[in-house]
C-alpha positions as CSV (number, residue, x, y, z in Angstrom):
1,X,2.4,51.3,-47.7
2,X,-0.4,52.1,-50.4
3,X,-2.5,52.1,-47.7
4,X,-1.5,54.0,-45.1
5,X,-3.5,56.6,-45.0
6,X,-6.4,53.8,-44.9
7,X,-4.6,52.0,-41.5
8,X,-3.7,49.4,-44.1
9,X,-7.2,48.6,-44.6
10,X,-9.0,50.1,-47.6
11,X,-12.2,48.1,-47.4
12,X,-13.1,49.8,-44.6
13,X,-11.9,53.1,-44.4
14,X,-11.7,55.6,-47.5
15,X,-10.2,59.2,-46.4
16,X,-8.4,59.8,-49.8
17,X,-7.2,63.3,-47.9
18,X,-5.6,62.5,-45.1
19,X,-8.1,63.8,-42.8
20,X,-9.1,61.0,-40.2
21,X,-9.1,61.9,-37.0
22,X,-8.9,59.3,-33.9
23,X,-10.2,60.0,-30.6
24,X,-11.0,58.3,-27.0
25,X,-14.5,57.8,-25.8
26,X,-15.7,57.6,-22.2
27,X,-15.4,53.6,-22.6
28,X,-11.4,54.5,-23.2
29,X,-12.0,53.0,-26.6
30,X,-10.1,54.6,-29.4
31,X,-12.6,55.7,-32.3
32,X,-12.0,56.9,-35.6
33,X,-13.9,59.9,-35.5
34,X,-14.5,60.0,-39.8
35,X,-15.9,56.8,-39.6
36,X,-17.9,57.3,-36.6
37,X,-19.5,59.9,-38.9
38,X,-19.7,57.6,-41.3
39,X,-22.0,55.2,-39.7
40,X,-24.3,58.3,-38.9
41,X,-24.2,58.5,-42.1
42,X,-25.8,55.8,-42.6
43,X,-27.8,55.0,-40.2
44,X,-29.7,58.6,-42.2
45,X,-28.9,56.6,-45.8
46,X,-30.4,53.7,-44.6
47,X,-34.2,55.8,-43.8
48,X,-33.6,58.2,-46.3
49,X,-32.8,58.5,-50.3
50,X,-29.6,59.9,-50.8
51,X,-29.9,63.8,-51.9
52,X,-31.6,64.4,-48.5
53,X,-28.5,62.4,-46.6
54,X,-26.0,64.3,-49.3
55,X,-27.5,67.7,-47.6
56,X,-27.4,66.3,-44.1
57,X,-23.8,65.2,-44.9
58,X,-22.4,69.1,-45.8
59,X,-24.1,70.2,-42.6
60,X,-21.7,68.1,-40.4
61,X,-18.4,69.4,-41.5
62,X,-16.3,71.4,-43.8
63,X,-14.2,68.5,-44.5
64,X,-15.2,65.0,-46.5
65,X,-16.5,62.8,-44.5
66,X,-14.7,58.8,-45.1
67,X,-16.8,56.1,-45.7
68,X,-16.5,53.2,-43.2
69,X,-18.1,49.0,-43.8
70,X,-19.1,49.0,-40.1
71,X,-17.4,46.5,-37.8
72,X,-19.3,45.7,-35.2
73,X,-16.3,44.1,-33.5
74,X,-14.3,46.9,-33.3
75,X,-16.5,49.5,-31.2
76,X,-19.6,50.6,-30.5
77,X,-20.6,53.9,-31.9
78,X,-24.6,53.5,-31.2
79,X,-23.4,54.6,-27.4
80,X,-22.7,57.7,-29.0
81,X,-25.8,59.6,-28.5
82,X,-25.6,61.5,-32.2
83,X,-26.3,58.4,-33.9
84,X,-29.9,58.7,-31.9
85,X,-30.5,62.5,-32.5
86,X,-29.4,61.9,-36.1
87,X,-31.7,58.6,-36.6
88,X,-34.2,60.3,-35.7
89,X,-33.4,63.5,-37.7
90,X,-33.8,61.3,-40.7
91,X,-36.9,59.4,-39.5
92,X,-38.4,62.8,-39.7
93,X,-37.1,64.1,-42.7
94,X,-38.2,60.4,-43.9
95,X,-41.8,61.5,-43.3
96,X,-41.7,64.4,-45.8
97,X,-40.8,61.7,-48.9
98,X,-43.2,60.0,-50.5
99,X,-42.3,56.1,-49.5
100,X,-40.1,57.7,-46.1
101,X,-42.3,55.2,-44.3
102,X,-40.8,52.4,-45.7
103,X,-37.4,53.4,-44.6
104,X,-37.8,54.2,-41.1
105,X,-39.5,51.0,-41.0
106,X,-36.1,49.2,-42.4
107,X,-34.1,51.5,-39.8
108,X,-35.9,50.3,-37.0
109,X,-35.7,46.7,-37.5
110,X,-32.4,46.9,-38.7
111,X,-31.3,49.4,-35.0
112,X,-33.4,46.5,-33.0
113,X,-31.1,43.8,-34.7
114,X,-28.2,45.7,-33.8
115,X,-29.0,46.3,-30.3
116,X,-30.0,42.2,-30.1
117,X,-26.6,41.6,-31.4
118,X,-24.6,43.8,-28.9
119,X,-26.7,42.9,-25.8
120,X,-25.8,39.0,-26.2
């Protein structure tokens, strides 16, 4: 399989090394923890411009981090309290660019949609 080392699915994962971890939350919900990442990612990405999010991202890990087209079907990774601390890492860092305000303001509406979504 090609795309093995995708779980067959290349549109949503991209770990090009091999280094995708999996593990089990609280919920007993298996989570891929590279693309849990990746949505903290960018949750940052969407209030910030990206060479602020690029330094953000080599402050996580040592390893690359895969990219991930969020599924909202599959779990739920906004239970995971670092995708608060880091929104809100990047809200601030949001206020030290020039236009940061539009992006948290994009972050939050987008977050409130979200949480609309997964409370129906």
């Amino acid at each position: 399989n090609r795309y093995a080392y995708v779980e067959g699915n290349p549109l949503r994962y991209l770990d090009p090394f091999g280094l995708e971890r999996t593990y089990v939350s609280e919920t007993n919900k298996q989570h891929n923890f590279i693309s849990d990442m990746s949505y903290i990612l960018s949750c940052i990405n969407i209030t910030i411009p990206n060479p602020v999010t690029l330094v953000i991202s080599i402050t996580i890990g040592s390893y690359d981090i895969g990219l991930c087209i969020y599924d909202l079907s599959q779990y739920d990774p906004c239970s995971n309290e670092a995708i608060e601390t880091w929104m809100n890492i990047g809200k601030d860092l949001a206020g030290l660019i020039p236009g940061g305000g539009d992006y948290i303001t994009i972050a939050l509406y987008l977050k409130e949609k979200y949480d609309e979504e997964r409370n129906k």
